[in-house]
C-alpha positions as CSV (number, residue, x, y, z in Angstrom):
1,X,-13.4,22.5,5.6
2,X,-15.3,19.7,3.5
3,X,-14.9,16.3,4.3
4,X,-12.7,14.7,2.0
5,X,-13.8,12.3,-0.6
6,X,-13.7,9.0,-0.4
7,X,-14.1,5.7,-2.1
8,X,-17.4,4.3,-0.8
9,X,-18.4,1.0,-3.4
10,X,-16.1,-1.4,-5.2
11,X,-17.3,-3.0,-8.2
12,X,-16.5,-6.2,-10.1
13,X,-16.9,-6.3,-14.1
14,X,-16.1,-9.8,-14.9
15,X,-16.7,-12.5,-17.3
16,X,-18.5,-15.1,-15.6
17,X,-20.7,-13.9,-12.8
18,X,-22.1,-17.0,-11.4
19,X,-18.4,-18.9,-10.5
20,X,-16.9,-14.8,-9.9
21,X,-20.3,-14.8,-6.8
22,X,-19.4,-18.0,-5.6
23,X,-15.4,-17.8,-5.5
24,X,-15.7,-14.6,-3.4
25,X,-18.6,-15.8,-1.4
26,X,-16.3,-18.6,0.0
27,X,-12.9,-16.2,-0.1
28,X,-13.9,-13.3,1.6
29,X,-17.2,-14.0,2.9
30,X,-19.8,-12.2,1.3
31,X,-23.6,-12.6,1.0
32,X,-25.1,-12.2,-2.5
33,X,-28.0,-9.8,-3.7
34,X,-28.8,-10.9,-7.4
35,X,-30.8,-8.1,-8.8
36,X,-32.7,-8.1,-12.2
37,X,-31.8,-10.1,-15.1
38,X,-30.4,-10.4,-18.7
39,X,-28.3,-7.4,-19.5
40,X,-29.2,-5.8,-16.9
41,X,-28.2,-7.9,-13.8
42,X,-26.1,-7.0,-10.8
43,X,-25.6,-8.7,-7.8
44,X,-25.0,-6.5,-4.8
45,X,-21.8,-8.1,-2.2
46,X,-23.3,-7.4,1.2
47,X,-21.2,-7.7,4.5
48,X,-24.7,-8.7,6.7
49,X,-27.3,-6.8,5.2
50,X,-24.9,-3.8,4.0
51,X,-23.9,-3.4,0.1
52,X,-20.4,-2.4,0.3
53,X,-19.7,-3.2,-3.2
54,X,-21.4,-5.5,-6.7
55,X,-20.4,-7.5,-9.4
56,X,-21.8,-6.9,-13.4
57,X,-20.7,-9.0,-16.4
58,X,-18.7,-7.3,-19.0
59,X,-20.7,-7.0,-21.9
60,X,-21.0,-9.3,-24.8
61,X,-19.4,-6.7,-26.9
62,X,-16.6,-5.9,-24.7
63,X,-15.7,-8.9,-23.9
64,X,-12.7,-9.0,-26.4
65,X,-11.0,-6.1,-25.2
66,X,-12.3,-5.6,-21.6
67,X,-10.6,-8.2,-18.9
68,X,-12.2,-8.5,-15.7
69,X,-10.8,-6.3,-12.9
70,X,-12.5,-4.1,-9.6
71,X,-12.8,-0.8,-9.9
72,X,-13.5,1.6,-7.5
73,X,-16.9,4.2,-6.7
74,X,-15.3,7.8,-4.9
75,X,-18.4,9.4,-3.6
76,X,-18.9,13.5,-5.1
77,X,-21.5,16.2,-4.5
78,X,-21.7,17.0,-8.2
79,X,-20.6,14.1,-10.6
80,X,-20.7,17.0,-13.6
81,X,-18.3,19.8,-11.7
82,X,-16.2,16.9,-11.0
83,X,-15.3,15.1,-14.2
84,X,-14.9,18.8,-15.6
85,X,-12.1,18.6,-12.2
86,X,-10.7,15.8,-13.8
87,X,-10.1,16.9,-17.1
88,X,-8.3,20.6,-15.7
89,X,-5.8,18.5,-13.3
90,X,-4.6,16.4,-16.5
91,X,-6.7,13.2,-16.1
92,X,-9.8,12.2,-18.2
93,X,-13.1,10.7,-19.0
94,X,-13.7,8.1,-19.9
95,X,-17.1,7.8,-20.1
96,X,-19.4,10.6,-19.5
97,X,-21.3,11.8,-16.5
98,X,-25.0,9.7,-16.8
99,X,-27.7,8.6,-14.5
100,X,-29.1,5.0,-13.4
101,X,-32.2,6.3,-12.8
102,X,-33.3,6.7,-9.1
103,X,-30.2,5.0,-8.1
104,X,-27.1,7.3,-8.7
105,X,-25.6,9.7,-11.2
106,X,-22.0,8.8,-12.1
107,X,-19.1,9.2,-14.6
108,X,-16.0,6.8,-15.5
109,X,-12.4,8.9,-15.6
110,X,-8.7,8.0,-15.4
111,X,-5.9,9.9,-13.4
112,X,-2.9,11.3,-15.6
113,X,-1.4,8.0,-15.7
114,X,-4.4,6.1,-16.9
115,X,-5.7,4.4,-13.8
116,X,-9.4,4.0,-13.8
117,X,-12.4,5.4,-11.0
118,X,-15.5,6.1,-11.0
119,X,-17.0,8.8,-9.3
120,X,-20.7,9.1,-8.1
121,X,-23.7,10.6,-6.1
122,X,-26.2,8.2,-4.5
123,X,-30.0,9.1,-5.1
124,X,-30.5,7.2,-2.2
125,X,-29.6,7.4,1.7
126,X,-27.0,7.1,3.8
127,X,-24.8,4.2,3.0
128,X,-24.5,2.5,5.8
129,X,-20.5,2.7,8.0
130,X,-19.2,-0.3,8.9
131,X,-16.2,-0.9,11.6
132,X,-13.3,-0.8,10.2
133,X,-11.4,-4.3,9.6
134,X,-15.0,-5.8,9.7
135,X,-14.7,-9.4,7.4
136,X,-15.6,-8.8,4.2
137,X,-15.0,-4.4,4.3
138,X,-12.0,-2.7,2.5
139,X,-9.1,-2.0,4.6
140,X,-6.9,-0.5,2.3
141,X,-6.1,1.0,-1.2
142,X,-3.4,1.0,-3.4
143,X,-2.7,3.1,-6.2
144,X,-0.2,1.6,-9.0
145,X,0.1,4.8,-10.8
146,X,2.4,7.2,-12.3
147,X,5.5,8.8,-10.2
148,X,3.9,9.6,-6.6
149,X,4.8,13.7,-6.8
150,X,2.7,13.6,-9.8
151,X,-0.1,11.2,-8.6
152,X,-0.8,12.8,-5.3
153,X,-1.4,16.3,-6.2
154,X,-4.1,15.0,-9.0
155,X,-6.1,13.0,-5.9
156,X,-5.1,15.8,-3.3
157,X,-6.2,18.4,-5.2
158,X,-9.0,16.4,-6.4
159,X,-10.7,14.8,-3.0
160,X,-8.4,16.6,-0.2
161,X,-7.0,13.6,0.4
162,X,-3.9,14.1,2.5
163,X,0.0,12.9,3.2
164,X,0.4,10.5,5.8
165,X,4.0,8.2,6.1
166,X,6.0,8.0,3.2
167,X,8.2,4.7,3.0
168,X,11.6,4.8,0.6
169,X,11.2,2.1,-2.4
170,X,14.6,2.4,-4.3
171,X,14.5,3.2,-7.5
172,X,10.6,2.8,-7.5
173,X,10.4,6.2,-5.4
174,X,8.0,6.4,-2.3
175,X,5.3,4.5,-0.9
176,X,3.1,7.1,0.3
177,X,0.5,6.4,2.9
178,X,-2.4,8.8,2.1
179,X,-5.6,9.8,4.4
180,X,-9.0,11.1,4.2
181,X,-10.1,12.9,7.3
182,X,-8.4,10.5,9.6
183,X,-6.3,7.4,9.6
184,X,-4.0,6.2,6.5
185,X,-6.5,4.5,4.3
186,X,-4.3,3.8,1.5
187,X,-0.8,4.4,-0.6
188,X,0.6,5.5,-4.0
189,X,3.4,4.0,-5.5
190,X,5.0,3.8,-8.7
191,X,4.1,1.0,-11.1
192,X,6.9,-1.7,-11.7
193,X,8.0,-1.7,-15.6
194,X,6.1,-5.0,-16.7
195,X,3.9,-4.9,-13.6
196,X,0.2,-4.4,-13.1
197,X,-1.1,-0.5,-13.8
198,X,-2.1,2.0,-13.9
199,X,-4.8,0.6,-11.4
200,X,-5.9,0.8,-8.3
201,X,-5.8,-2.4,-5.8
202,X,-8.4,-3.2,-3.2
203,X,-7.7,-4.9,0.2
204,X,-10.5,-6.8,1.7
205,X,-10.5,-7.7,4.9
206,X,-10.4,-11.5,6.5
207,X,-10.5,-13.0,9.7
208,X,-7.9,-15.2,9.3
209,X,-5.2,-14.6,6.6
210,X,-4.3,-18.5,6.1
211,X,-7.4,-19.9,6.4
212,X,-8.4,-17.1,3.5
213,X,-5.7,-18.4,1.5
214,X,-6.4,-21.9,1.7
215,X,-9.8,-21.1,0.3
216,X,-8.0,-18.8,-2.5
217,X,-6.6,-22.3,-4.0
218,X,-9.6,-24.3,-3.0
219,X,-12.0,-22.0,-5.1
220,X,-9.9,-21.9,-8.1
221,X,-7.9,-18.6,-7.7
222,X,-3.9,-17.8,-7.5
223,X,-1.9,-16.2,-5.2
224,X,0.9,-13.9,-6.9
225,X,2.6,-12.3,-3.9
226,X,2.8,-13.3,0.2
227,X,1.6,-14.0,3.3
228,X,3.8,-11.2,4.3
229,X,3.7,-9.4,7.2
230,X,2.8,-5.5,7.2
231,X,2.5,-2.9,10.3
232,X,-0.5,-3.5,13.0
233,X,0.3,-7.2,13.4
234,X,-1.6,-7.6,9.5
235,X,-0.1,-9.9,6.6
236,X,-1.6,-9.3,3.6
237,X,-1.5,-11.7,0.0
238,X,-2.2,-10.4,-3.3
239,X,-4.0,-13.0,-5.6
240,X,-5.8,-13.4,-9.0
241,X,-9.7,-14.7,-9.0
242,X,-10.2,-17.4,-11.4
243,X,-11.4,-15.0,-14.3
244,X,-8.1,-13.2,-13.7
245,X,-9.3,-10.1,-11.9
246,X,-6.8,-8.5,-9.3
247,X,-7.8,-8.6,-5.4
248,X,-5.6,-8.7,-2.3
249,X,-6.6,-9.0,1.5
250,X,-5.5,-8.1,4.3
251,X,-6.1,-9.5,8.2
252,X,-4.4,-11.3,11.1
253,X,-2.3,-14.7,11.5
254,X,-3.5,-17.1,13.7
């Protein structure tokens, strides 16, 4: 049986690059790797000397329409066979399958409900695995979608991704824990009328929950929900950087 799919690169489209680099430099603890320039700049977030994500400005114009926000990279064999995938389970693409030459061929698409991905094939090697709960890695993803028994199929079906825990939420439904090949890496839940969604949510991982979250309000940004405790001895916070973009992060309490 393949290996499931799995999200592999996180990406920031925002509209100020230099103070978005800076903010999560202090927050979460990231090294920068500004590459080329003008229009076609991207700075690479390494955790050490490992890319696990990057940050590009939205363009100029997009910039009326487009708000900045993280989307996520699932790794594919064939970027083509897949988006065609996409379309057949009920989702869509949004932008079609294309190459950065030498780099990776990828496509933009949405799940039924409208949440956004990307999914892609390095040209490259290897990217590098990092232990899990490492500063600065992604410990966890949350999907605010559509209702769960309609999101999960589209993702199993789609990656292999798998049921793990499934936690009651009233009249919201489930919280279902989801894997791929292993441990619970993430959940799907139903998105709040008036709440953020259809999107996915990124956890990044921090040494030190408080200390991250006094450097949340330093730096500029806003916390929208916790410290609250979750299962493993974590607490996690959800927060808004200071362009607005949605991050949360996850790690212990001194």
């Amino acid at each position: 049986m393949a290996e499931p799919n799995r999200f592999r690169w996180y990406e920031l489209m925002t509209s100020d690059t230099e103070a978005a680099g800076d903010f999560y430099r202090h927050v979460v603890g990231w090294n920068l790797d500004p590459m080329g320039e003008g229009a076609d700049a991207y700075t690479r977030f390494l955790v050490g000397d490992a890319g696990i994500g990057g940050m590009m400005a939205i363009p100029e114009e997009e910039c009326d329409r487009a708000k900045p926000g993280w989307i996520g990279y699932a790794a594919v064999d064939d970027v083509d066979d897949y988006a065609e995938r996409v379309t057949r389970a009920g989702g869509a693409v949004l932008r079609a399958p294309a190459d950065i030459p030498d780099i990776l061929r990828f496509a933009v698409v949405a799940d039924p409900a409208g949440a956004p991905f990307v999914i892609f094939r390095g040209k490259g090697g290897d990217m590098p695995e990092l232990a899990a709960g490492t500063q600065g890695t992604v410990g966890w993803h949350e999907l605010y979608g559509g209702p769960v028994d309609r999101s999960f199929p589209f993702y199993s079906g789609l990656f292999g991704w798998t049921k793990d825990e499934a936690m009651p939420m009233g009249e919201q439904g489930v919280y279902q824990l989801f894997a791929a090949g292993g441990d619970a890496v993430g959940a799907m839940m139903k998105m709040e009328n008036g709440g953020p969604g259809p999107m996915w949510n990124f956890y990044f991982c921090v040494d030190d929950i408080d200390a991250a979250v006094a450097r949340i309000g330093k730096k500029g940004g806003r916390i929208t929900m916790g410290p609250h405790q979750v299962p493993g001895d974590a607490w996690i916070v959800q927060a808004l950087d200071p362009q607005g973009a949605s991050f949360a992060l996850v790690g212990a309490r001194a």
